[in-house]
N, C-alpha and C positions, 0 to 999 in steps of 0.2 A: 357647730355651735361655737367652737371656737376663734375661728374666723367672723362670727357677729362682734361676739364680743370683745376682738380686737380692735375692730370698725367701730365700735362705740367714740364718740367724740369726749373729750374731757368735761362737755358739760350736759351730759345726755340725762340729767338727773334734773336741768334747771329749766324746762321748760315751761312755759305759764299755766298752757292748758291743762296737765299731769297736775296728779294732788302729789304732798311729797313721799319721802319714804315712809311704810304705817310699820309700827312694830306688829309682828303675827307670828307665832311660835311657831305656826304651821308650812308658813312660808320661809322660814327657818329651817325648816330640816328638809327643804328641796334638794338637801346634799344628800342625803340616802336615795332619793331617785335616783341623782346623778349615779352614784356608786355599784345601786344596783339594776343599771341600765334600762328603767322603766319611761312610760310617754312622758314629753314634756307640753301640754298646749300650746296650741300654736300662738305667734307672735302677730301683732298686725302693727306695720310702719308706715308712715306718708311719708311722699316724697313733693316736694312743690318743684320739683323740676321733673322735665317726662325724660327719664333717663334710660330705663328700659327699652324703651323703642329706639332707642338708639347707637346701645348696646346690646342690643342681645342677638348675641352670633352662636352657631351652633347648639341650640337647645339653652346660652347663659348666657344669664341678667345678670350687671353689673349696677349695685347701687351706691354710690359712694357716701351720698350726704341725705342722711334721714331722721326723723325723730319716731319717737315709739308712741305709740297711740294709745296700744293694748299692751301690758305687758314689764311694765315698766318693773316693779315688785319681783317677780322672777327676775329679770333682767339682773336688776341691782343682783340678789342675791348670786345668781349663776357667775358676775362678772369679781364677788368677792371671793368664790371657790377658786375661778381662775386666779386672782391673786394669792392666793394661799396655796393654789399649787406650784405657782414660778417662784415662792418662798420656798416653800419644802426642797424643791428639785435644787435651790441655788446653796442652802444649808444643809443638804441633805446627810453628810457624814459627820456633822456633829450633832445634830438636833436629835438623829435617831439612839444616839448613846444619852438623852438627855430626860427627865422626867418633863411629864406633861409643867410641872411647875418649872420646872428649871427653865423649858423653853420659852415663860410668860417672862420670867426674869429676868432671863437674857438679851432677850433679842423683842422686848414689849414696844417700845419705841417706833423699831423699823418696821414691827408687824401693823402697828398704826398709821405709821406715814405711806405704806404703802396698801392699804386700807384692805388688809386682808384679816383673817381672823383668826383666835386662837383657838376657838373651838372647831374651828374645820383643822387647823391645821395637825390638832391632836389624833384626828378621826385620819388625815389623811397619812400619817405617820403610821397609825395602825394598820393598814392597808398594807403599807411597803412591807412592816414588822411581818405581817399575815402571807407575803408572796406577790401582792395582787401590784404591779406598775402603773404608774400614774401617767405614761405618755400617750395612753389610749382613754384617758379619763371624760373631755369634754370633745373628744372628735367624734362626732356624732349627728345624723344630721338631722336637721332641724326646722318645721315646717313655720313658714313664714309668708304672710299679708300683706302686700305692698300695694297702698293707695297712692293715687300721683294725679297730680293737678287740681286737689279740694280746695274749694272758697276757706276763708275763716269760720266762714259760720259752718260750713258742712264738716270741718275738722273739729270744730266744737257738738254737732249734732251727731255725729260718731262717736264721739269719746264718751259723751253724755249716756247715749244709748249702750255702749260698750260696758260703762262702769254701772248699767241701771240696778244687774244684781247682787254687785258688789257691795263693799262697807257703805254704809251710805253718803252720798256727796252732800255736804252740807249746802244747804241755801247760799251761805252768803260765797261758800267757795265756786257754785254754779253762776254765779251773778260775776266773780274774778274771770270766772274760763269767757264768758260772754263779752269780756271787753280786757283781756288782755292783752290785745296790741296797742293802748294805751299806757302801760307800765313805763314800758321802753322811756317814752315820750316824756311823762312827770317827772320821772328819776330823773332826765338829761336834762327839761329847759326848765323847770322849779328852781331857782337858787335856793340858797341859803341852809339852813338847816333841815330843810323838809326830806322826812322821809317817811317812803312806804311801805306798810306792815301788810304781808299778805296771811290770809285766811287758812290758806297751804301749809304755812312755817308754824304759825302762833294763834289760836281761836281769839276771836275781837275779846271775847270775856275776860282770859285770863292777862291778854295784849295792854288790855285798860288799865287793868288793878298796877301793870306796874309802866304805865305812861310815860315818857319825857314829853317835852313842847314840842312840836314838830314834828313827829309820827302821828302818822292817821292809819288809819285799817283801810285799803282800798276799797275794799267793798262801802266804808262812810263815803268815800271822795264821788263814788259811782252815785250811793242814793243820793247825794247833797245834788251833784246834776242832776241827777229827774226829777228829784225834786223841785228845782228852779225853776227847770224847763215846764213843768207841766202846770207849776203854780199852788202846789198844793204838797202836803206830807206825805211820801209815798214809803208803804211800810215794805218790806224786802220779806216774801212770799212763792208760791207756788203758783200764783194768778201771774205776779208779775213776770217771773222768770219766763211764763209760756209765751206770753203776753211778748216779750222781749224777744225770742226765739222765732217768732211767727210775725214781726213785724220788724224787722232792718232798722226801720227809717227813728224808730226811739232810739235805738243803740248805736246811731250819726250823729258823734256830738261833733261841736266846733272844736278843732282847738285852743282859738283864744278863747274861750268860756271855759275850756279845763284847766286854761293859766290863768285865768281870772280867781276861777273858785280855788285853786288851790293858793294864791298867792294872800285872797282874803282871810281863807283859815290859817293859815302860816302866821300871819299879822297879829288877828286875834289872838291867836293862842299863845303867840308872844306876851301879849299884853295882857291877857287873865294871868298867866302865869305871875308877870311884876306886880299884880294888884292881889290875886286869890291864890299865889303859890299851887299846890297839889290841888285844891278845891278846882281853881278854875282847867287843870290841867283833864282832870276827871270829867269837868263836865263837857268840855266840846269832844270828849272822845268817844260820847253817847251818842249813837245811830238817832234814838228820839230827838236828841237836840237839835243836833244839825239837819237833818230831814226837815223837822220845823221852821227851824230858824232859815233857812235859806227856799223852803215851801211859802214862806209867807214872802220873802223876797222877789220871788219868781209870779206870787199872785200881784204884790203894788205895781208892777212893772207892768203886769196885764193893764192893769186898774186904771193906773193914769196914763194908759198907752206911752209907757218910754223904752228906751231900751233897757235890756235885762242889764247892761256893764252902767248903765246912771243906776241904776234902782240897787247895786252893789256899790256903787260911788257913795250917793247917799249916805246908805249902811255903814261903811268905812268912817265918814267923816265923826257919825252918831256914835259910835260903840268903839273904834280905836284909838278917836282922839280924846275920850273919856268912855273907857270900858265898868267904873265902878257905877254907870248906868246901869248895867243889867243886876246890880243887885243882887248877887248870889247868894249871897248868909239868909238871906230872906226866902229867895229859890228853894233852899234846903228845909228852911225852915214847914213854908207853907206846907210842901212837897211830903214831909215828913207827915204833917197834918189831916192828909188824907186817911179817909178809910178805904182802902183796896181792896174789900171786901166786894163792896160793890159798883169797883169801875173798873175796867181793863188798865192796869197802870202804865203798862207802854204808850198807849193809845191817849190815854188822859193828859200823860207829861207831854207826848207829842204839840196836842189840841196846844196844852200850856203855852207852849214854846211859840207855835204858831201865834197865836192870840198877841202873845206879850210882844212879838215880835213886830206886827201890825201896828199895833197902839204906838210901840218907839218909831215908828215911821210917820206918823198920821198924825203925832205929838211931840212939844216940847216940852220934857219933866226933864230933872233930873234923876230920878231910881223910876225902876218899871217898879208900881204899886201891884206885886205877885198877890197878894191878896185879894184883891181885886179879879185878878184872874182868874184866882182859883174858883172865887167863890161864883162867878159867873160862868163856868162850867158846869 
């Protein structure tokens, strides 16, 4: 076990497809297994290179460079015992004359920067207090799963399947694992201020409430392209995600359509922000919005057969070079007006957005008349 968890790379925690670290009390006191020597489940790693057949001489596999598929949550936790014990063994003749307080005191700082913990390192004090040595602690050995040569998609169809009885994967975070080799890509050729909020780190709900301009929730960037693409508002589901899984060719976007859309929403949301301050910052951060608004984009382009980058030219010229078109005080207004008693309000503001969207294509006003909209729904 030990020897894994030396092998771990420095960023074995940041991979796309992995949700991130979950707090779980339970998984927390995987230190009493360790201590008293009970199973640890097995671990399952991909490897995209075929290493093993390459290496493996007398009965042993060598795998140098892998990520963790299954496992990750032990992992973490097992590789902070091992830091906390190469603390204890390095402080070992003061800490043990010291109170569990004295040693948070003391030495809190370096227990942080070397991201080990106080409460193992209290339990592992006690141990040496009690007799029991720490250089037999994580030598152990330890059953492991090593896949080598999976597609993207069969590394995402494993992981999926792996974590199916786990916490639950939320929707929009199954929609991030299905097209995360796309991150890489946004971060690097996006200028400017754009950046991306994953699902992993920060839920889109709570990610909104405290918005700047230029963060999008990936999982928005993702539906605003199927959206385009298919011409219509695509709600982010249990149909679609299958739907995505079992057909490739939806989840083969262009890259210049995903610097297209992301350089439009960048634009915009520059320019609600100078006109609608936090209002406008709030509302392009809405899955309904954007879904809509760039749903209804991806259907004019069908419509008057042009290509989808004129039918986002268009858009651009309409809405950035005067954005107090879209009218938002009014948005809020009508919006507010509803009884949601008896209409699906996601689904309604969707339709909205859509609608209002089409008309500023199809017309020359200056405010989209939302009342209008609404009431024609």
């Amino acid at each position: 076990m030990q020897e894994y968890l030396n092998s771990l790379s420095s960023d074995y925690k940041d991979w796309n497809i992995q949700r991130g670290i979950i707090d779980n009390r339970y998984l927390d006191d995987i230190i009493e297994t360790v201590i008293n020597k009970k199973h640890i489940p097995s671990l399952v790693l991909i490897s995209e290179n075929e290493e093993i057949k390459s290496t493996l001489e007398g009965g042993v596999a060598t795998v140098t460079d892998f990520k963790i598929l299954d496992g990750l949550q032990r992992t973490y936790r097992l590789k902070t015992i091992l830091n906390s014990k190469e603390f204890v063994i390095k402080h070992l003749e003061d800490i043990v004359q010291l109170t569990p307080i004295g040693i948070s005191r003391k030495y809190l700082n370096e227990i942080n920067s070397q991201k080990a913990s106080t409460t193992i390192i209290k339990k592992l004090v006690n141990e040496i207090k009690s007799g029991n040595p720490l250089d037999s602690l994580l030598e152990f050995e330890q059953w492991i799963e090593v896949w080598e040569g999976l597609s993207v998609k069969e590394q995402v169809d494993k992981m999926l399947i792996l974590n199916a009885g786990h916490k639950h994967v939320s929707l929009k975070h199954q929609l991030e694992i299905i097209f995360y080799n796309i991150i890489d890509f946004i971060e690097k050729e996006v200028n400017g201020n754009f950046k991306v909020i994953r699902e992993r780190d920060i839920n889109s709900i709570n990610a909104n409430k405290k918005r700047k301009p230029g963060e999008f929730n990936f999982s928005l960037i993702i539906s605003a392209i199927l959206s385009l693409n298919s011409g219509k508002a695509i709600t982010i589901n249990s149909n679609l995600i299958s739907n995505l899984q079992k057909n490739e060719e939806l989840s083969n976007f262009d890259y210049n359509t995903i610097l297209m859309v992301c350089k439009f929403l960048l634009e915009l949301d520059n320019h609600l922000f100078d006109i609608y301050q936090e209002l406008g910052t709030k509302w392009l951060g809405r899955d309904v919005v954007v879904s809509g608004l760039m749903g209804a984009l991806g259907h004019y382009a069908t419509k008057n057969e042009i290509p989808i980058s004129e039918s986002i030219e268009i858009a651009s010229r309409k809405i950035n070079n005067s954005p107090q078109i879209l009218n938002l005080n009014e948005f809020e207004k009508e919006r507010n007006n509803v009884n949601y008693s008896k209409v699906n309000i996601g689904d309604f503001n969707k339709k909205s957005i859509y609608r209002a969207t089409l008309l500023l294509m199809n017309n020359d006003f200056n405010h989209i008349p939302w009342e209008e909209v609404f009431i024609e729904l």
